[in-house]
Backbone as a printed PyTorch tensor [residue, N CA C, xyz], in Angstrom:
tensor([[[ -4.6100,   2.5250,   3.3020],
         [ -3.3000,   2.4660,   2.6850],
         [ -2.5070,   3.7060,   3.1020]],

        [[ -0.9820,   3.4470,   3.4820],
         [ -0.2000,   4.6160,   4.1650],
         [ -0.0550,   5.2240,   2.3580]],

        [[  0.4400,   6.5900,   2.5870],
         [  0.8310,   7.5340,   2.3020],
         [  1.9930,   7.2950,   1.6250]],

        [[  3.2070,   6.3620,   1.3110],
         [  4.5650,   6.8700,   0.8830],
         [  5.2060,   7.8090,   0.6390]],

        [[  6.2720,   8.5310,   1.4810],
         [  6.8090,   9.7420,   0.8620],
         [  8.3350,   9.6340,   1.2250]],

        [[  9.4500,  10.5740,   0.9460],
         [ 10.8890,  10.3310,   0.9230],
         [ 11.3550,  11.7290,   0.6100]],

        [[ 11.8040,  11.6060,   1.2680],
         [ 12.8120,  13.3960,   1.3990],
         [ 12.1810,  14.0060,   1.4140]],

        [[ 10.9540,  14.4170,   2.4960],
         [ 10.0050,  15.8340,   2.0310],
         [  9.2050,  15.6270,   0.6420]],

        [[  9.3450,  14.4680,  -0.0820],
         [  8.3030,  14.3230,  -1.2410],
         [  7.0790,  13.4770,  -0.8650]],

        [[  6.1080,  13.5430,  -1.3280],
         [  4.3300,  12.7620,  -0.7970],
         [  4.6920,  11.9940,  -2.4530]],

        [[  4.4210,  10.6760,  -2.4450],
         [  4.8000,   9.9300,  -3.6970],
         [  3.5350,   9.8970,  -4.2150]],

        [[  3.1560,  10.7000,  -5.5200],
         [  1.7840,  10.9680,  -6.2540],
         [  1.4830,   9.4900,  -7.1040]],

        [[  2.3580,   9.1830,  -7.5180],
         [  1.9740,   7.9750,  -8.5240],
         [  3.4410,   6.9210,  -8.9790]],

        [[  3.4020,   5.6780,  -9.3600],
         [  4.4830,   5.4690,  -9.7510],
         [  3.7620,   4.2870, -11.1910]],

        [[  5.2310,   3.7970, -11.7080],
         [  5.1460,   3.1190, -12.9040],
         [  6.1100,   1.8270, -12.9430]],

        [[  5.6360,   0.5550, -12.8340],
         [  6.8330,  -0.5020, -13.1030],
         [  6.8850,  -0.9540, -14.4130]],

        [[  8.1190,  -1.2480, -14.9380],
         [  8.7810,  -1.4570, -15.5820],
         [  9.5270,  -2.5900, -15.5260]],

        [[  8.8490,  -4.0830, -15.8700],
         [  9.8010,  -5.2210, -15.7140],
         [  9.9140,  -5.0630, -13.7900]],

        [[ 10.9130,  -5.4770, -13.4540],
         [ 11.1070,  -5.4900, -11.7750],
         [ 11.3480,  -3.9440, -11.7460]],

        [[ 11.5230,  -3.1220, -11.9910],
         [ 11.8900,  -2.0700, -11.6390],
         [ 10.7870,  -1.2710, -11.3320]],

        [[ 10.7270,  -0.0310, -10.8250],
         [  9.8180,   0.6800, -10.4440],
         [ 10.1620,   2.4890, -10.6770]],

        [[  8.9100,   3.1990, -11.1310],
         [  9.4290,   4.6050, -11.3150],
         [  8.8240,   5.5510, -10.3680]],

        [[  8.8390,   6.4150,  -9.5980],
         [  7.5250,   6.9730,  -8.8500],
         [  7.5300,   8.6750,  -9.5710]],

        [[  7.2190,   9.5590,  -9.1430],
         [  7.0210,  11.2290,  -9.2030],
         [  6.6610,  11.4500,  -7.5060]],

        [[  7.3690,  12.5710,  -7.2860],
         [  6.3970,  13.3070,  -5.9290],
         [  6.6920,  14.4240,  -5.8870]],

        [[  5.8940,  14.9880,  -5.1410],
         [  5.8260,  16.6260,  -4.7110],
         [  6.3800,  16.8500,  -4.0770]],

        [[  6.9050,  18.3420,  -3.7870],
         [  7.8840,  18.2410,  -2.2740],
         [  6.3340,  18.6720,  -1.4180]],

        [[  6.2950,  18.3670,   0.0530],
         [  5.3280,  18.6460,   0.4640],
         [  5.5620,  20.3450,   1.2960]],

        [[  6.8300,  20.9310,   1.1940],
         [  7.1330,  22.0920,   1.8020],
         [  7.4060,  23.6260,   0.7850]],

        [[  7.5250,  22.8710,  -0.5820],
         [  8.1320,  23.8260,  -1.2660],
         [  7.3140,  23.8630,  -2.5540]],

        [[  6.5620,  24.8530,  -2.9810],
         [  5.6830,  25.1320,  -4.1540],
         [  6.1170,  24.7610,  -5.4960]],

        [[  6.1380,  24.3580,  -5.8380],
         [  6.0420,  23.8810,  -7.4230],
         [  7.2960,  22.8210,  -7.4490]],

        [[  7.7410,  22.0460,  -6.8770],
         [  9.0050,  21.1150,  -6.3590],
         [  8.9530,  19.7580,  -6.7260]],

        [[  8.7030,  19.0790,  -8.0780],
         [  8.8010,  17.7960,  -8.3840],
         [  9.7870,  16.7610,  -8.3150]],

        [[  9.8790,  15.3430,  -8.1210],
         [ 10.6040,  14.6180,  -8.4090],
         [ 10.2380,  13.6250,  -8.7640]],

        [[ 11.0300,  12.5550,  -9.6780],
         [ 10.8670,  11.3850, -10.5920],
         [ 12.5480,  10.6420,  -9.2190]],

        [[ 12.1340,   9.2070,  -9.4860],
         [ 13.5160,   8.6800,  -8.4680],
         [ 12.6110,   7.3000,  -9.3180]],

        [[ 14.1120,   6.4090, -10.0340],
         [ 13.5670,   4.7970,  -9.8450],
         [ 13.7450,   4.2100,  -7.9970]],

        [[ 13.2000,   3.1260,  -7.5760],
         [ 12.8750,   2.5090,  -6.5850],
         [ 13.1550,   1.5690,  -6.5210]],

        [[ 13.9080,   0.4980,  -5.5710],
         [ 13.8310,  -0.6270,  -5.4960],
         [ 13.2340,  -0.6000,  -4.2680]],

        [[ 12.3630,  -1.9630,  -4.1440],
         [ 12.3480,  -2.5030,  -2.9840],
         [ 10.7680,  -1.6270,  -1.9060]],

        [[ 10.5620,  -0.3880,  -2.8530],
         [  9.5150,   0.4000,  -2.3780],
         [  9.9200,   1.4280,  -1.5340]],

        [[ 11.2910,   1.2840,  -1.2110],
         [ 11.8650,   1.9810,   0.0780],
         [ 13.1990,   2.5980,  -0.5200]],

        [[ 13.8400,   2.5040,  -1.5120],
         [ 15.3440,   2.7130,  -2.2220],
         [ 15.0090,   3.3810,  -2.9690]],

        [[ 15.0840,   5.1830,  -3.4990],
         [ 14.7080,   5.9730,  -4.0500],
         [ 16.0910,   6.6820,  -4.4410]],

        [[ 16.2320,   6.3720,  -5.8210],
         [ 17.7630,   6.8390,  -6.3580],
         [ 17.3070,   7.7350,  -8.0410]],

        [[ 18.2690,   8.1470,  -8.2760],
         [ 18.3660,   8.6990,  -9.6110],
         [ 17.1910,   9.8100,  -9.9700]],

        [[ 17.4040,  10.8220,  -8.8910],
         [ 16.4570,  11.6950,  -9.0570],
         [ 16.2870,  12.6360,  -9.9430]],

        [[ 15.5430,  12.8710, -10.8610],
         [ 15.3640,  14.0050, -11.7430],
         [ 14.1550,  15.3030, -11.0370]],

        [[ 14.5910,  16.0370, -10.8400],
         [ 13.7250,  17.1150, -10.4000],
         [ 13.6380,  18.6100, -11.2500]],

        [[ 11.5810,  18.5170, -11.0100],
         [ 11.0240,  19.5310, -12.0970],
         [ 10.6040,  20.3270, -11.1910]],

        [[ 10.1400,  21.7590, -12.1700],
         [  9.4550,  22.8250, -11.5430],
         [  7.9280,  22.7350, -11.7820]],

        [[  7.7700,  21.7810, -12.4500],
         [  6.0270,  21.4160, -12.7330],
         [  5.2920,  20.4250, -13.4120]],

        [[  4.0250,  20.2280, -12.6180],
         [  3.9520,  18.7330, -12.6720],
         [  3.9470,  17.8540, -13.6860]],

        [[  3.6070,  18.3840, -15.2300],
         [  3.1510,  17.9040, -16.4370],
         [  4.5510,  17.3330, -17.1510]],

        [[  5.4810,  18.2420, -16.6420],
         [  7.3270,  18.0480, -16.8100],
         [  7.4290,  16.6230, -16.3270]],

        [[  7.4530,  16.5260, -14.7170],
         [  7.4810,  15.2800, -14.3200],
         [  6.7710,  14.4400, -14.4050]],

        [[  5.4920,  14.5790, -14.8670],
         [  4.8330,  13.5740, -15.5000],
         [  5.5090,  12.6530, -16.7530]],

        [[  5.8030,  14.0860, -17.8650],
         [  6.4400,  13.0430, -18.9700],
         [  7.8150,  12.1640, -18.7200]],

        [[  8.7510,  12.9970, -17.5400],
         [  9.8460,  12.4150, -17.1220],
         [  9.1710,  11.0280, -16.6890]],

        [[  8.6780,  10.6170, -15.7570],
         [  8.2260,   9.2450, -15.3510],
         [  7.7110,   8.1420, -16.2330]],

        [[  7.0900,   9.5020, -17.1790],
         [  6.7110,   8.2330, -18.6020],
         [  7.6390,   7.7350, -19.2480]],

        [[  8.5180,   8.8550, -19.6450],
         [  9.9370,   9.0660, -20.7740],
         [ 10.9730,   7.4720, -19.5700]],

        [[ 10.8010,   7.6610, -18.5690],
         [ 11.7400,   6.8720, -17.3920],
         [ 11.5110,   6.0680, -17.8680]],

        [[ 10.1640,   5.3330, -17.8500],
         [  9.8150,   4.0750, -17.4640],
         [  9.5610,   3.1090, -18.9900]],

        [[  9.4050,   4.0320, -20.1110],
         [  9.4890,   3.7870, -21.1940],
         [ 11.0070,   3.1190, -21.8520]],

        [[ 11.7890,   3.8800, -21.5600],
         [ 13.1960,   3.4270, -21.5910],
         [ 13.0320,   2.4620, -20.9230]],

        [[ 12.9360,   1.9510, -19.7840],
         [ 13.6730,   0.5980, -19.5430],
         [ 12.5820,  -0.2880, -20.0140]],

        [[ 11.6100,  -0.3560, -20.5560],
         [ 10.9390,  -1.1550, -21.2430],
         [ 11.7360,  -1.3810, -22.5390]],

        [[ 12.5760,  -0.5950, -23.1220],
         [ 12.9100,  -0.9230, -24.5480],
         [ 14.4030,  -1.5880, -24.1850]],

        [[ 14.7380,  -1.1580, -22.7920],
         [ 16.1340,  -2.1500, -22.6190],
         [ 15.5530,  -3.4980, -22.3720]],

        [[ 14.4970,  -3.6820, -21.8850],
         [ 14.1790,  -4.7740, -21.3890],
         [ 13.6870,  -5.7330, -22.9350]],

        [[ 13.4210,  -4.8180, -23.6060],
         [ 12.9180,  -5.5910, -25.1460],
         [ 13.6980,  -6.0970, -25.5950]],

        [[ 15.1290,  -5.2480, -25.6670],
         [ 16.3420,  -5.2880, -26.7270],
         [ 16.8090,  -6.5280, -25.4200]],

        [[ 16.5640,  -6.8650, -24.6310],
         [ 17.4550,  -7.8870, -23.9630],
         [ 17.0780,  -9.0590, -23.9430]],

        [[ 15.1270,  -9.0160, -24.3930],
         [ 14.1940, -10.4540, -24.5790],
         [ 15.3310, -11.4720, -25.3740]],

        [[ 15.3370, -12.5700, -25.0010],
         [ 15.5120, -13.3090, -25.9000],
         [ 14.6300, -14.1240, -27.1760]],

        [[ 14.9570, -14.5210, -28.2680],
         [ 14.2490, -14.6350, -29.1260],
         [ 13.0090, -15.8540, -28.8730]],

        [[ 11.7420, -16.1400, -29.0860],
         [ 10.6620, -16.7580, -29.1750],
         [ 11.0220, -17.7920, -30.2450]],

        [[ 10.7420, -19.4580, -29.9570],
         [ 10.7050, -20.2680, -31.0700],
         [  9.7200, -19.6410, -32.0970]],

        [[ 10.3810, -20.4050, -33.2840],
         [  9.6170, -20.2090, -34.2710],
         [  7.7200, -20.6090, -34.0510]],

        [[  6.9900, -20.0530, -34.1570],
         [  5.7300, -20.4190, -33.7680],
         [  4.9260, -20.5480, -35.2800]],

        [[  4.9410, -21.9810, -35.8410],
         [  3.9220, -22.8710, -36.9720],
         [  2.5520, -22.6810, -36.3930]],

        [[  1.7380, -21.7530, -37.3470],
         [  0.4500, -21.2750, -37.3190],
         [ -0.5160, -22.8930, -37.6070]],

        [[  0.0700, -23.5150, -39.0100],
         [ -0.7580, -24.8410, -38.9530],
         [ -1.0140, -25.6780, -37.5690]],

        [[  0.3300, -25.6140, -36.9030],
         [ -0.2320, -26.3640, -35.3910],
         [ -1.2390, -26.4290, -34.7600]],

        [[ -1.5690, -24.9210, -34.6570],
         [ -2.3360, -24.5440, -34.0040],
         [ -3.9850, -23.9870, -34.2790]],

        [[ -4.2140, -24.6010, -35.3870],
         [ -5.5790, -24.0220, -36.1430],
         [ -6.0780, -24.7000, -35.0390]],

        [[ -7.4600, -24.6380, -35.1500],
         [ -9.1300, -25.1470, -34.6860],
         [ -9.6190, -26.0290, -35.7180]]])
């Protein structure tokens, strides 16, 4: 498996979210140099938040990817009513 990286960052880990995608990376030139970017497409790396250390951008990627899970909740549409008698054994 290749490597992914983008602007001088080595992509350490990422997180999807519904279609969306979150990654973190290192810069690979500059000591203590984080970034969080959502992704489309695996290759489209936008909305960068950049830390001075890794545990920072760790929670950023969580904190990221967490949010659009709760947009994605607040946008579910509602489930029929589901009758428990139906469905006994």
């Amino acid at each position: 498996m290749n490597a992914r990286t983008n602007e001088g960052f080595l992509i350490l880990d990422s997180i999807h979210a519904g279609s969306s995608e979150f990654v973190l990376g290192i810069n690979m030139h500059v000591a203590d140099s984080f970034v969080t970017w959502k992704c489309d497409k695996g290759t489209n790396y936008y909305w960068g938040h950049y830390h001075s250390d890794l545990l920072t951008a760790q929670k950023d990627l969580a904190e990221r990817a967490l949010a659009e899970l709760s947009i994605l909740k607040d946008q579910e549409l509602p489930l029929p009513h589901y009758n428990s008698k139906h469905h006994e054994r």
